[in-house]
BALOBA-1460 file (C-alpha; in Angstrom, 3 decimals):
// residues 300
<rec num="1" residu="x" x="-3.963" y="21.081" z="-81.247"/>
<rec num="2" residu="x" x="-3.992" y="22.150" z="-84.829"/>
<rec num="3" residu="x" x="-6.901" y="23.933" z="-85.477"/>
<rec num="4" residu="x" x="-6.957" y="27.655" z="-85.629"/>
<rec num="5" residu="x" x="-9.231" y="29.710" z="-83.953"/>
<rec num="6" residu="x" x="-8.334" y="32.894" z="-85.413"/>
<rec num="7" residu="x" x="-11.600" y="35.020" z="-86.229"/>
<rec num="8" residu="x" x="-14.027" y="32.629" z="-84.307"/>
<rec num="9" residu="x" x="-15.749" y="33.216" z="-81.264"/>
<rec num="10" residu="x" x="-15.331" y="31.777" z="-78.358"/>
<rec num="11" residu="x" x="-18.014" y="32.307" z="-75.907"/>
<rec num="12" residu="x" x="-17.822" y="35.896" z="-75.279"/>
<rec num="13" residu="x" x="-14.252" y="35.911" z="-76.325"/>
<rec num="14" residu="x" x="-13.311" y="36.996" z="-79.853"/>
<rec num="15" residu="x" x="-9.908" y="35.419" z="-80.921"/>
<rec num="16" residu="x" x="-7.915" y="37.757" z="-83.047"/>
<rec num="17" residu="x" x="-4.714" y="35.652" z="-83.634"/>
<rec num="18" residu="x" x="-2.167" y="33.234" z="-82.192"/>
<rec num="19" residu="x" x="0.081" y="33.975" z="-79.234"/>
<rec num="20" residu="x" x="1.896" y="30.677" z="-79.085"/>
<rec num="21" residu="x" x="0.845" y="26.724" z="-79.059"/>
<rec num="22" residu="x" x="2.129" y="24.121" z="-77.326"/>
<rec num="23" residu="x" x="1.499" y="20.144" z="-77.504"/>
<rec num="24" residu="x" x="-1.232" y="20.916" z="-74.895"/>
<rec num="25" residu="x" x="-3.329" y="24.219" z="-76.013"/>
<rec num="26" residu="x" x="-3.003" y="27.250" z="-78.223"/>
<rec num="27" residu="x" x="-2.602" y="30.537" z="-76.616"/>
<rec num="28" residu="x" x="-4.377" y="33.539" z="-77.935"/>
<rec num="29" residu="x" x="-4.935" y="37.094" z="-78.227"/>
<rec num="30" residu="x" x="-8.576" y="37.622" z="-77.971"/>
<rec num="31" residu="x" x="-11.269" y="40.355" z="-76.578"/>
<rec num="32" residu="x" x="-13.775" y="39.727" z="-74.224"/>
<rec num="33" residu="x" x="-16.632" y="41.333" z="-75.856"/>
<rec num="34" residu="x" x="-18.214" y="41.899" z="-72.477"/>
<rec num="35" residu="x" x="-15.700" y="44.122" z="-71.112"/>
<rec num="36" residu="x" x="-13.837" y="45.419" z="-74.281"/>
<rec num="37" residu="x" x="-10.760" y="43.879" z="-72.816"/>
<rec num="38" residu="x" x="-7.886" y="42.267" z="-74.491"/>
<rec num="39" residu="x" x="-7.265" y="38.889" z="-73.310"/>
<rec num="40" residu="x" x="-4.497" y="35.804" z="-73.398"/>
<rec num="41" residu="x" x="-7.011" y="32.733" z="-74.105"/>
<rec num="42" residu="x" x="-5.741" y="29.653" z="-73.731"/>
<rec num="43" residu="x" x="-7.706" y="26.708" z="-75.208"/>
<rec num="44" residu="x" x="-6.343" y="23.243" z="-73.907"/>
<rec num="45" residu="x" x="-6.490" y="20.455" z="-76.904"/>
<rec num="46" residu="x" x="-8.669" y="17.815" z="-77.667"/>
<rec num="47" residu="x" x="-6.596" y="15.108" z="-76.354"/>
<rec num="48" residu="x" x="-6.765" y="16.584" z="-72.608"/>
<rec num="49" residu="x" x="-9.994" y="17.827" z="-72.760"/>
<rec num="50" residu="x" x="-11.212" y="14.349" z="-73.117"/>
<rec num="51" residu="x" x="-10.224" y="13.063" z="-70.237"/>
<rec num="52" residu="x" x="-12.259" y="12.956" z="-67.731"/>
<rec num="53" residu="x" x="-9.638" y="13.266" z="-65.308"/>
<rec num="54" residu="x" x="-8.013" y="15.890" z="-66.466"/>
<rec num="55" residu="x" x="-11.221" y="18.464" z="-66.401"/>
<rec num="56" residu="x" x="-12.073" y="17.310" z="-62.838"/>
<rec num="57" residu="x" x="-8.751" y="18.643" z="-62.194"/>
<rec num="58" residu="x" x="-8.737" y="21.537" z="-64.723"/>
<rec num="59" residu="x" x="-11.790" y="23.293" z="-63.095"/>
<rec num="60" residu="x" x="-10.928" y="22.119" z="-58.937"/>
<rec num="61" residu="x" x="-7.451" y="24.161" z="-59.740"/>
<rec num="62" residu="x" x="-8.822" y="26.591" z="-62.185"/>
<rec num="63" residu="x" x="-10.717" y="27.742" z="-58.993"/>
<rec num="64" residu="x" x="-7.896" y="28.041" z="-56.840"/>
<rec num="65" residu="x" x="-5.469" y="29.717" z="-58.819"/>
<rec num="66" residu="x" x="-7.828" y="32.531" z="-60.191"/>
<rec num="67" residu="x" x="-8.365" y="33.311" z="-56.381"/>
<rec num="68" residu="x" x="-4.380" y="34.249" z="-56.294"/>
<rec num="69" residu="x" x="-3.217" y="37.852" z="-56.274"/>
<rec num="70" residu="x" x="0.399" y="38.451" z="-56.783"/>
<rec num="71" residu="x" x="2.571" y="40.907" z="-58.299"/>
<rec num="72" residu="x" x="4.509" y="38.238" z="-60.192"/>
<rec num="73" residu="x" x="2.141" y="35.884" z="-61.085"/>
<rec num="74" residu="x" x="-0.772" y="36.633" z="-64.392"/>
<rec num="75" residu="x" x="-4.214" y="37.464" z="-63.005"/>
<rec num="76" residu="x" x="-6.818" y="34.927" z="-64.108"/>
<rec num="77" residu="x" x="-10.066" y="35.739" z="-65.282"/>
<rec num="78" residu="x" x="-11.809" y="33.024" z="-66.241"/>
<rec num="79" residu="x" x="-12.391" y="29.576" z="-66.999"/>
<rec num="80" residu="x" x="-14.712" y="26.883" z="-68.729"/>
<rec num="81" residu="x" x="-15.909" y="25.136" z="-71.225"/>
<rec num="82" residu="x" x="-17.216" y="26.202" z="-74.732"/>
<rec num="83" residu="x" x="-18.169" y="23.520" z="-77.435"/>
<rec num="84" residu="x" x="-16.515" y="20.503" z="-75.677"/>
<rec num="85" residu="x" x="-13.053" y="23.670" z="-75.054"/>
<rec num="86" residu="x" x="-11.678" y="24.204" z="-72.010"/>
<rec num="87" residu="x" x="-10.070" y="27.927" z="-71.738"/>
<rec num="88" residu="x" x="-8.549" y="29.774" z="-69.556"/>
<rec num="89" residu="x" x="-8.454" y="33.717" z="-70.056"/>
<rec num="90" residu="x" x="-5.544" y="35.507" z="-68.172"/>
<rec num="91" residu="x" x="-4.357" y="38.676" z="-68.452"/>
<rec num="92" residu="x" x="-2.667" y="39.601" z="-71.847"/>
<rec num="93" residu="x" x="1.056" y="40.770" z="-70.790"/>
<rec num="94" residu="x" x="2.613" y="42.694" z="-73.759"/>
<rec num="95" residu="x" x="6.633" y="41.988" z="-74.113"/>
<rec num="96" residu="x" x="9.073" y="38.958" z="-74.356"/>
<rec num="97" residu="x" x="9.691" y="35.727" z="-72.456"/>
<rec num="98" residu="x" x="12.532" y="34.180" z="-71.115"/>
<rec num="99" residu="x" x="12.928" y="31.627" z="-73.640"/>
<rec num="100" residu="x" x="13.093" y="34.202" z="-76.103"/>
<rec num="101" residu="x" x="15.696" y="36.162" z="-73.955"/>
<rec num="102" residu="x" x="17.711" y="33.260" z="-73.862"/>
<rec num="103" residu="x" x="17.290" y="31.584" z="-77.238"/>
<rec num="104" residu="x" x="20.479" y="33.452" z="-78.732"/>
<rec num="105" residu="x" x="22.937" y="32.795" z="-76.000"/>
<rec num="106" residu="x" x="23.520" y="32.390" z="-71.857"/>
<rec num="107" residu="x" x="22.473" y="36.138" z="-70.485"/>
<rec num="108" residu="x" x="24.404" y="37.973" z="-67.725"/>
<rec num="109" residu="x" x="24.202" y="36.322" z="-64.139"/>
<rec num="110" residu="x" x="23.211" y="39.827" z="-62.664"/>
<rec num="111" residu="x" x="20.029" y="39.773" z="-64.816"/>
<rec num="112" residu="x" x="19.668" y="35.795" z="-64.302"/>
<rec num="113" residu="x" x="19.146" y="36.344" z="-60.651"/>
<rec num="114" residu="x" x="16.782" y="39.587" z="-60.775"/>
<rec num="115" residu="x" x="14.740" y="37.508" z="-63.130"/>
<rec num="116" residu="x" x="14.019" y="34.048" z="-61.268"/>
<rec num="117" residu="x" x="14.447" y="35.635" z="-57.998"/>
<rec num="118" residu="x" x="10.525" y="36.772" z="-58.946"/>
<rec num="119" residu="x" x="10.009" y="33.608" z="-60.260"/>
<rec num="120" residu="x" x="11.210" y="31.968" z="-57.033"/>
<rec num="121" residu="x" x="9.232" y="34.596" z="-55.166"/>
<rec num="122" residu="x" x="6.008" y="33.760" z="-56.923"/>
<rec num="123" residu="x" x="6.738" y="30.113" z="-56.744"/>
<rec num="124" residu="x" x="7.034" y="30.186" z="-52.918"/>
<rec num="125" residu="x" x="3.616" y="31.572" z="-52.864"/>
<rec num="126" residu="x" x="2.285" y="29.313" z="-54.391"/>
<rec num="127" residu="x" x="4.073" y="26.582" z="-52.484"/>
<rec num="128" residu="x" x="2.835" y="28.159" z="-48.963"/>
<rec num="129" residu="x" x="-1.099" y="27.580" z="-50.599"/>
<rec num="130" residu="x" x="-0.180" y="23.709" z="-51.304"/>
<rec num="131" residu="x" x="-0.457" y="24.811" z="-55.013"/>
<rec num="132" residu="x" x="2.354" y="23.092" z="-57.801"/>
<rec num="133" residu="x" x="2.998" y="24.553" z="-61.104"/>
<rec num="134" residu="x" x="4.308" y="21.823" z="-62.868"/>
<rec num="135" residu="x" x="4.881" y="23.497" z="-65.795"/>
<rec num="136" residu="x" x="7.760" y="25.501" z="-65.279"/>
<rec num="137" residu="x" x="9.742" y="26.690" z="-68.487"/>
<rec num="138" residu="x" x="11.491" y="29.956" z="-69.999"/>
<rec num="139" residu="x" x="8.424" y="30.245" z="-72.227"/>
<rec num="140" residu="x" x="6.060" y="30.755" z="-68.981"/>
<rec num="141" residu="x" x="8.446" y="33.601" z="-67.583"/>
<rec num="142" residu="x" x="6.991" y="36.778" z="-69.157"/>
<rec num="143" residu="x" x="9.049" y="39.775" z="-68.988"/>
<rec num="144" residu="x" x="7.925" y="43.713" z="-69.224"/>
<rec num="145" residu="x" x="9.783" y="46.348" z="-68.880"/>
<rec num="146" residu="x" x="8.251" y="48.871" z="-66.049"/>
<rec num="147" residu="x" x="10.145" y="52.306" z="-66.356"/>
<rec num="148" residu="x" x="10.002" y="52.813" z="-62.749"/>
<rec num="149" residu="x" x="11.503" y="49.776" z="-61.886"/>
<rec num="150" residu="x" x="13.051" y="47.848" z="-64.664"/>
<rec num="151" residu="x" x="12.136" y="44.795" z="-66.103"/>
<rec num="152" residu="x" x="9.127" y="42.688" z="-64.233"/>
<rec num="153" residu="x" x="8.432" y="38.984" z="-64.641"/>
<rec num="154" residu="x" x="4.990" y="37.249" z="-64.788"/>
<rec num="155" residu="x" x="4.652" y="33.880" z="-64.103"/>
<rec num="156" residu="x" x="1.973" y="32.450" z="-66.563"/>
<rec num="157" residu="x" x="0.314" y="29.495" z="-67.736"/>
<rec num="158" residu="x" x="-1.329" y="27.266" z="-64.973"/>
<rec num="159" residu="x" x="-3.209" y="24.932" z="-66.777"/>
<rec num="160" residu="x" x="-1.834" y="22.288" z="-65.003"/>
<rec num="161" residu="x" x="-1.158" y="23.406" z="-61.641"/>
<rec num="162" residu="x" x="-2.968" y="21.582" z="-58.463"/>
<rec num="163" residu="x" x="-2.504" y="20.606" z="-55.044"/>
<rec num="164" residu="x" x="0.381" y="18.172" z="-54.785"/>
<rec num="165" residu="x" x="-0.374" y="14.566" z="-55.193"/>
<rec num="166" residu="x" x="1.023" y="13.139" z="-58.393"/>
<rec num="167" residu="x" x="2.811" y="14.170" z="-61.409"/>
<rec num="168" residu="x" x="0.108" y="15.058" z="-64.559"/>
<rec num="169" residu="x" x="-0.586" y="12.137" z="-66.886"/>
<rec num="170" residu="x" x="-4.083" y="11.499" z="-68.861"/>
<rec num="171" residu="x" x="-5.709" y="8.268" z="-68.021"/>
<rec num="172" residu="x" x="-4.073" y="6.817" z="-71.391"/>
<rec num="173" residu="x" x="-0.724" y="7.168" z="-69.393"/>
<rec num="174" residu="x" x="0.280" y="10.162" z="-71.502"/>
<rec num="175" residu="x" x="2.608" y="12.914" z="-69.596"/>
<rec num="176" residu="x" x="1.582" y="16.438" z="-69.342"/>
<rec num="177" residu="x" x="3.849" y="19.270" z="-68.942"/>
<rec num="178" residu="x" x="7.175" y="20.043" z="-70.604"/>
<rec num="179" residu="x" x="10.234" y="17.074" z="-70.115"/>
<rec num="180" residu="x" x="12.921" y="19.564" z="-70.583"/>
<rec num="181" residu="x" x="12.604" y="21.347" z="-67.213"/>
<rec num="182" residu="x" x="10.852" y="18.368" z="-65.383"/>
<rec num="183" residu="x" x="11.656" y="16.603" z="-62.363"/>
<rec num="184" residu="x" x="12.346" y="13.205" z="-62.146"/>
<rec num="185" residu="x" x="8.921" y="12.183" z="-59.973"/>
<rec num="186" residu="x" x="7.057" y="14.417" z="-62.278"/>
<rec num="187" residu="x" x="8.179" y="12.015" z="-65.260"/>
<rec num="188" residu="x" x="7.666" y="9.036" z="-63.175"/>
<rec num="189" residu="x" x="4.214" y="10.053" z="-61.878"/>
<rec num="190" residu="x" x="5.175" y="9.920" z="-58.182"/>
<rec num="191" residu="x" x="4.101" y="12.608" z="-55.781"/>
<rec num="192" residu="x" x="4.912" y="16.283" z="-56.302"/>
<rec num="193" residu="x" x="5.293" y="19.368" z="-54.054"/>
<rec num="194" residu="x" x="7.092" y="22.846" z="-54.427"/>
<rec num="195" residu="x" x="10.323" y="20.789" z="-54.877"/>
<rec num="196" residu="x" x="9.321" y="19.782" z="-58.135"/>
<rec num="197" residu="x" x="9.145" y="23.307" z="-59.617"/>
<rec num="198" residu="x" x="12.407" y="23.820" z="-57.473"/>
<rec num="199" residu="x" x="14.140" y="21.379" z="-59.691"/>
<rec num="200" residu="x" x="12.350" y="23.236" z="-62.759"/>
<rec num="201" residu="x" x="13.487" y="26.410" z="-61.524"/>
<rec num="202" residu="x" x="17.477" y="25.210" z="-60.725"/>
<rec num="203" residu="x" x="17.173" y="23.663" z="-64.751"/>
<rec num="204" residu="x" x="15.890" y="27.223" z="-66.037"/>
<rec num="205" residu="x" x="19.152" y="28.480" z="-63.746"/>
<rec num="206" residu="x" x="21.203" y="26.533" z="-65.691"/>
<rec num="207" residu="x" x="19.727" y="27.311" z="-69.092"/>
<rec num="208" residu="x" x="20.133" y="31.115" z="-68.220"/>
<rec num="209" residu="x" x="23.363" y="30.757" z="-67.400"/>
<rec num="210" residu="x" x="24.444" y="28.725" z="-70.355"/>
<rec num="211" residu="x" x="22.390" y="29.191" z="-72.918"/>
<rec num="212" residu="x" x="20.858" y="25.596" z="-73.514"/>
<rec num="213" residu="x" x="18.902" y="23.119" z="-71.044"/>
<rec num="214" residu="x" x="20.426" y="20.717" z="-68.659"/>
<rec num="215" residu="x" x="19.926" y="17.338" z="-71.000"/>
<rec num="216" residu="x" x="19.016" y="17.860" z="-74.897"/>
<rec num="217" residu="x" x="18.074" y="15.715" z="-77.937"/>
<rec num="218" residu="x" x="14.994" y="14.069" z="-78.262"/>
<rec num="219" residu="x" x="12.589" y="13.306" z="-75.902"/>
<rec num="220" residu="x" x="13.553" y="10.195" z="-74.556"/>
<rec num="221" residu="x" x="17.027" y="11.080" z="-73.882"/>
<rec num="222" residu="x" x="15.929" y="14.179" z="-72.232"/>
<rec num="223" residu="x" x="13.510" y="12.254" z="-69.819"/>
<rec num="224" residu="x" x="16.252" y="9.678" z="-69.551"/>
<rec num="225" residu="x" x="19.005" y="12.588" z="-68.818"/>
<rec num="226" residu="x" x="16.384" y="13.696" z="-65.999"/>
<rec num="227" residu="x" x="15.884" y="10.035" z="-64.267"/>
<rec num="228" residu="x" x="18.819" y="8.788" z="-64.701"/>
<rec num="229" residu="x" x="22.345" y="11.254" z="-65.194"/>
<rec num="230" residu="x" x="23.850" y="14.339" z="-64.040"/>
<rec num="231" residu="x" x="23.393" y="17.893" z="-65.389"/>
<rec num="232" residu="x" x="27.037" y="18.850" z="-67.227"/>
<rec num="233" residu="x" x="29.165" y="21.386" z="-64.693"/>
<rec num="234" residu="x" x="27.690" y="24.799" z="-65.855"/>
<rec num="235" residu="x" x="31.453" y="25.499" z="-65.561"/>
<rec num="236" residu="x" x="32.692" y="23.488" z="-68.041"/>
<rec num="237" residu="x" x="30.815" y="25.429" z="-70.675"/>
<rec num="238" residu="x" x="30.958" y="29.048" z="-69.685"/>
<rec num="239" residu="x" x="33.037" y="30.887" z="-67.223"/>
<rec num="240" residu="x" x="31.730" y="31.113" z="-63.878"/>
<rec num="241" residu="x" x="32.855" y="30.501" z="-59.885"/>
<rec num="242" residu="x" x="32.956" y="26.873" z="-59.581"/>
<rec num="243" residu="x" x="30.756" y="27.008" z="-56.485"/>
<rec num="244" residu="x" x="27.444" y="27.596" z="-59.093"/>
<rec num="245" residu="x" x="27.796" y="23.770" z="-60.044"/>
<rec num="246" residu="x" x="27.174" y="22.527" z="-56.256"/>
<rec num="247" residu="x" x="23.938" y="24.626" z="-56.021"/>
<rec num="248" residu="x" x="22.974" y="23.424" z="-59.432"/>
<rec num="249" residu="x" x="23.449" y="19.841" z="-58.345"/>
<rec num="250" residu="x" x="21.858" y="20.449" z="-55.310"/>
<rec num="251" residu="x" x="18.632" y="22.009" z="-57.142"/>
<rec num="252" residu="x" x="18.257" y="19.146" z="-59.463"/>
<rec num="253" residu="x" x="19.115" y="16.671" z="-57.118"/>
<rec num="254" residu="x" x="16.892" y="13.481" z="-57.990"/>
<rec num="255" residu="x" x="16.168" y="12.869" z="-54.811"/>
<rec num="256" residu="x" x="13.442" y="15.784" z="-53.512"/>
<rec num="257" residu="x" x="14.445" y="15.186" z="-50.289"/>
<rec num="258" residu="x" x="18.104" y="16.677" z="-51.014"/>
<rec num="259" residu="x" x="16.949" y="19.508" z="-52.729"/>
<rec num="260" residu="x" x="16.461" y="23.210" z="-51.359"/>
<rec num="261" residu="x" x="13.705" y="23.454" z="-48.915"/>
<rec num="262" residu="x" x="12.075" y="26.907" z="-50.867"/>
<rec num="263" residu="x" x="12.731" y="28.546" z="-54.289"/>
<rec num="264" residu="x" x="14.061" y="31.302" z="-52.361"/>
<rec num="265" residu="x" x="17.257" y="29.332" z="-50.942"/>
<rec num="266" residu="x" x="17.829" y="28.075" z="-54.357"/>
<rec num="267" residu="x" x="18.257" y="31.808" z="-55.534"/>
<rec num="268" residu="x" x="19.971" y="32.620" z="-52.351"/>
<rec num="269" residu="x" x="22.535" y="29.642" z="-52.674"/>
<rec num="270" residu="x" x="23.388" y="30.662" z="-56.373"/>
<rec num="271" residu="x" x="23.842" y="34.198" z="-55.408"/>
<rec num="272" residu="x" x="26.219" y="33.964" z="-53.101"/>
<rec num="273" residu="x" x="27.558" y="31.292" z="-55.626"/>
<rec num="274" residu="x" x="28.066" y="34.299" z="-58.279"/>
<rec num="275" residu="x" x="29.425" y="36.469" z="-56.009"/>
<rec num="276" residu="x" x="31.582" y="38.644" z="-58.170"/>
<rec num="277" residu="x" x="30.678" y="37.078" z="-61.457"/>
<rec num="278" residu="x" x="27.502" y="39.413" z="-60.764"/>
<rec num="279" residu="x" x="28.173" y="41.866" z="-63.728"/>
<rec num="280" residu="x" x="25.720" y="43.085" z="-66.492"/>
<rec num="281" residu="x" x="27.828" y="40.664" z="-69.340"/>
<rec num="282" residu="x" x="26.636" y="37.113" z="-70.056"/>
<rec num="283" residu="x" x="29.649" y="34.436" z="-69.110"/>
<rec num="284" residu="x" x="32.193" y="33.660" z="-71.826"/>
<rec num="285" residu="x" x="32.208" y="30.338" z="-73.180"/>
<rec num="286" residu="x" x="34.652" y="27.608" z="-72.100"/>
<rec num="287" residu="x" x="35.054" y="25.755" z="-75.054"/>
<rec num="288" residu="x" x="32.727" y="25.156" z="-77.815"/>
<rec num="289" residu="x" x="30.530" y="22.123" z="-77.556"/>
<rec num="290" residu="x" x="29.063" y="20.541" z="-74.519"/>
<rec num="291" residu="x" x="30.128" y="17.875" z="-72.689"/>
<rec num="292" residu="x" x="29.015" y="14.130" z="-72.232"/>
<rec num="293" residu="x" x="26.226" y="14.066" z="-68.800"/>
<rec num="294" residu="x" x="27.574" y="10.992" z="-66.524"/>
<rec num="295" residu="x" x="25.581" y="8.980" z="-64.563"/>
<rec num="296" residu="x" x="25.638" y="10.108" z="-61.163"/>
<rec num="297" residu="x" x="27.886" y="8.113" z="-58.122"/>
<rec num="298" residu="x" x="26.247" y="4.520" z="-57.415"/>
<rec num="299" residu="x" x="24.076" y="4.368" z="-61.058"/>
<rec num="300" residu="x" x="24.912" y="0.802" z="-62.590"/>
């Protein structure tokens, strides 16, 4: 989506500036005039609100998910359609994300855990309604600081979650959501569940832990990396209890079926993984560089 919004109206929202974009929709800060309250507006781009599919979906889990009231998961105001745009206005959450909390360097287990363990907490809830994310990523973890209680994470952005049946593609065959931190029957367009955000979830453990994403370069190796290898040993590039890299494989497993049963037990496992590598300091690096990911036991 290229165009800018910025000092249009939108409906009864008026866009002030830009929050973010991603290949699918712009995020912005914006007012609803009716209220006098500040808003994050997302407006999904042209190339997805075309397709017919797409919408029928869009507004069938627009519905559901604005219905959902949890402490870890962005309120939803509204949704719909203005001049052939489909928005959704959420509440505007002032403070980082994980992706920005992460983009320098691995952070410190301790804080890794406290983090997704309210992602995994939200998830679950989610799961329990038949509701999928499917867009899991650092960027969608929002993080506030509460002086009561510390920091607080908001899970944000459903745009493309829906009750499980197959992974997102338009009817051109195009794939919706974000390769780096998707499951393998996401990519393949196979049937999805709370597993699939599970796997998410397990790659955004990893990327805490290490700084950088299970498989990188471009987008084909990345997808290819998620079908078809094994995530490096977080241990071979920072300094951690060797007992993280079973729970890690056992997250991203490609197979669903040998994956955690909840988001919860994924936490859990890596917890008691941790143990006393559970300190407020990120992990020291092993060596510089990453290693080679190898195809996994039984891949030709």
């Amino acid at each position: 989506m290229s165009d800018d919004l910025t000092g249009r109206r939108l409906g009864h929202y008026k866009i002030e500036g830009v929050l973010g974009r991603g290949g699918m929709s712009v995020m912005y800060r914006a007012t609803d005039v009716r209220l006098g309250r500040k808003v994050a507006l997302k407006v999904m781009g042209e190339h997805i609100t075309n397709d017919a599919e797409f919408r029928e979906r869009f507004v069938d889990e627009a519905r559901n998910t604005s219905a959902i009231d949890h402490a870890n998961i962005v309120p939803l105001y509204d949704f719909g359609e203005v001049d052939g745009m489909l928005y959704i206005a959420m509440r505007l959450v002032e403070g980082s994300d994980l992706a920005s909390l992460i983009k320098d360097g691995p952070i410190s287990p301790k804080r890794t855990l406290e983090l997704l363990a309210q992602v995994a907490e939200a998830l679950d809830m989610l799961h329990q309604r038949g509701l999928v994310h499917l867009d899991l990523k650092p960027a969608n973890v929002l993080v506030t600081t509460k002086e009561s209680a510390g920091e607080h994470v908001y899970l944000a952005d459903f745009g493309l979650t829906r009750r499980g049946a197959t992974g997102h593609r338009t009817s051109s065959g195009d794939f919706l959501g974000s390769p780096t931190y998707a499951a393998p029957e996401h990519l393949r367009g196979e049937p999805v569940d709370g597993r699939t955000d599970l796997y998410a979830l397990a790659c955004m453990l990893f990327s805490c832990l290490t700084g950088r994403p299970p498989f990188q370069g471009d987008v084909q190796e990345v997808i290819h990396g998620h079908l078809n290898l094994e995530p490096p040993a977080v241990t071979s590039l920072v300094v951690l209890p060797p007992a993280i890299d079973e729970v890690l494989r056992r997250g991203m497993a490609k197979n669903p079926e040998q994956r955690f049963a909840t988001c919860k037990e994924l936490i859990d496992a890596a917890r008691s993984a941790l143990g006393p590598a559970l300190g407020d300091a990120p992990p020291v690096a092993q060596r510089p560089g990453a290693p080679m990911a190898t195809p996994p036991a039984g891949y030709p």
